[in-house]
RODO-2510 file (C-alpha; in nm, 4 decimals, decimal comma):
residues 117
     n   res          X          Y          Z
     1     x    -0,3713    -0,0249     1,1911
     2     x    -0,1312     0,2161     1,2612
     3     x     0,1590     0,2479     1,0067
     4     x     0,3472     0,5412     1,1345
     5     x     0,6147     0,3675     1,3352
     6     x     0,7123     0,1534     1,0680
     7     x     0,6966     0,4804     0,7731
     8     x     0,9076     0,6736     1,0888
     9     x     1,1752     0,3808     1,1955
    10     x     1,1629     0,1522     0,8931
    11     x     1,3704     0,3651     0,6705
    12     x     1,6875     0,3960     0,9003
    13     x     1,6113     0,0367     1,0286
    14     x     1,6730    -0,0763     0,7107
    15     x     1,9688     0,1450     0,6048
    16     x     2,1193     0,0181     0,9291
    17     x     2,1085    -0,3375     0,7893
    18     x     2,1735    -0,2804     0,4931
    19     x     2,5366    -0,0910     0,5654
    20     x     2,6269    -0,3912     0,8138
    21     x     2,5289    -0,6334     0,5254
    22     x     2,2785    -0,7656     0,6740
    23     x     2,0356    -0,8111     0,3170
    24     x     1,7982    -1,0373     0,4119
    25     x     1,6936    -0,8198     0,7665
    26     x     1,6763    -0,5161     0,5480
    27     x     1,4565    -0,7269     0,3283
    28     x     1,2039    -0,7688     0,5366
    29     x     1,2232    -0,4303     0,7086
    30     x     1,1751    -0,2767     0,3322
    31     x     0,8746    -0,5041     0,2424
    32     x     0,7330    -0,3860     0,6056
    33     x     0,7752    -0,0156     0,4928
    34     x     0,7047    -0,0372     0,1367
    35     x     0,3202    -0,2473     0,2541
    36     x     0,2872     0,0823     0,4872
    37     x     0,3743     0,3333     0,2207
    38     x     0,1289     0,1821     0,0105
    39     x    -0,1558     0,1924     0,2822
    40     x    -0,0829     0,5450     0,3716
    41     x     0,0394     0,6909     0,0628
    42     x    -0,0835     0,4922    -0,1937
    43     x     0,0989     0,6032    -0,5409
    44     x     0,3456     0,8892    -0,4070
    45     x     0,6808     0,9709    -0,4819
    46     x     0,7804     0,7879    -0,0872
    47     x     0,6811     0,4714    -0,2097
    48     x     0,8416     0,4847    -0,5557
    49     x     1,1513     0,5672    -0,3416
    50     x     1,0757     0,2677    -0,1296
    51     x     1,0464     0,0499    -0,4701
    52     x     1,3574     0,1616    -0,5553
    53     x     1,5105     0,0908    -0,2211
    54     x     1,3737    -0,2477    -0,2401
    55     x     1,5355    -0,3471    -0,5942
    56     x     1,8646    -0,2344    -0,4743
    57     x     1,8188    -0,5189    -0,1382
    58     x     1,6643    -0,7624    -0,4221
    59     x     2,0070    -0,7293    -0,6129
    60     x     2,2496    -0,7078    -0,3183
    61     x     2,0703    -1,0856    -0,2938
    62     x     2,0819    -1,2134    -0,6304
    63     x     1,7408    -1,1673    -0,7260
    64     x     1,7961    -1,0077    -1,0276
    65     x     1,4138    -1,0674    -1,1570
    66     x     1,1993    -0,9391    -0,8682
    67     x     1,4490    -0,6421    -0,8255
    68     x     1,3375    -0,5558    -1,1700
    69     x     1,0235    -0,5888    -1,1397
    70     x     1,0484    -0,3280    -0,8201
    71     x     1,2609    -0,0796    -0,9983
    72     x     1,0116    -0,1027    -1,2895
    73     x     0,7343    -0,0262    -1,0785
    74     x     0,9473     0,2829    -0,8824
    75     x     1,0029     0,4190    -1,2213
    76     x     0,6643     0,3804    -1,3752
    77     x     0,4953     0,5673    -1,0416
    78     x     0,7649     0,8109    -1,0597
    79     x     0,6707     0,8844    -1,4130
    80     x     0,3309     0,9041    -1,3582
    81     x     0,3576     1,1002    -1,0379
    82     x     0,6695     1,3493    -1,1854
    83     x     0,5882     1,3484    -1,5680
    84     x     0,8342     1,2352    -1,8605
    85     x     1,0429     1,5442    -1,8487
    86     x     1,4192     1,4765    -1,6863
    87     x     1,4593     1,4474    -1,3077
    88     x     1,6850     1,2891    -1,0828
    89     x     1,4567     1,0593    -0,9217
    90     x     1,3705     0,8920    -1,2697
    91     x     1,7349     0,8656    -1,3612
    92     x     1,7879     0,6734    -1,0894
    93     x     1,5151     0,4034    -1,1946
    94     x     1,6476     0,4246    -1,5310
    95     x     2,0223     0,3794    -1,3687
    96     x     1,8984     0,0976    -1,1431
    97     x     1,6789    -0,1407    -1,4298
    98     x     1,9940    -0,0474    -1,6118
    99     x     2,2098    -0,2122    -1,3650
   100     x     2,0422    -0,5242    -1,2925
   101     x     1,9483    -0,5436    -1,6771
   102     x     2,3337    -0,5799    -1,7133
   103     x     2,3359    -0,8444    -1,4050
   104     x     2,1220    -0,9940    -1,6091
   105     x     2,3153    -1,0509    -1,9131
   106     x     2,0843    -0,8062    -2,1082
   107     x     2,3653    -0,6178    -2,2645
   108     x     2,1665    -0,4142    -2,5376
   109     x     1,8745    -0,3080    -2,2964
   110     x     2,1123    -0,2414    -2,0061
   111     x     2,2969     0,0252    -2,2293
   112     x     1,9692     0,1894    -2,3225
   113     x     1,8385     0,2218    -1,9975
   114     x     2,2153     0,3694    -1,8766
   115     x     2,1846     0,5854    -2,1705
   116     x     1,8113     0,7243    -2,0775
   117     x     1,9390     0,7797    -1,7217
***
C-alpha cells in the first residue's frame, strides 16, 4: 500500500481543518497520517510530531485522556529517538501533557510537567 500521498497531503489537510475548526475532519485526517507514519517510518521523530499533533485535535475535542495518552507516547519516542538532554521538540511534549494534565484537574503534575518543559 502506498502511503506517500497521505505522509505528502495529510499534514496540510489536516492543518487546513484544523484552522477552520473543523476537529473532528482533522481527526481523522491525523489518525490517517499518523497509521502511515508508523508504516513508513516506524519510531522517527515525524511520527512523534504526528503524536503530538494528534493530542492537540484530541484536546481541541475534549478528550482529555486519549490526548494524553498521544502526547505521552510523542514524548517517550522523542526521548528515545533525541536522548534526555534539552530540546525543543521534548519541551513541547512536556508543555502539551502539561496542558491537558491541567484540563484535567491534575494541578500538581500539570506544574511539573510545565516546569520540565
Amino acid at each position: 500500500e502506498d502511503h506517500t500521498g497521505v505522509l505528502a497531503e495529510g499534514p496540510d489537510v489536516a492543518q487546513a481543518c484544523f484552522d477552520k475548526g473543523k476537529f473532528q475532519d482533522c481527526l481523522f485526517v491525523r489518525e490517517c497520517t499518523l497509521q502511515a507514519a508508523q508504516h513508513v517510518h516506524g519510531h522517527s521523530l515525524e511520527t512523534a510530531k504526528i503524536l503530538n499533533q494528534l493530542a492537540e485535535v484530541l484536546e481541541k475535542l475534549g478528550e482529555f485522556d486519549k490526548a494524553t495518552e498521544r502526547a505521552t507516547e510523542s514524548l517517550l519516542m522523542r526521548k528515545a529517538l533525541i536522548g534526555p538532554e534539552d530540546h525543543p521538540d521534548i519541551a513541547e511534549s512536556l508543555h502539551r501533557i502539561g496542558t491537558l494534565l491541567w484540563f484535567k484537574g491534575q494541578y500538581a503534575d500539570a506544574l511539573e510537567k510545565l516546569e520540565e518543559a
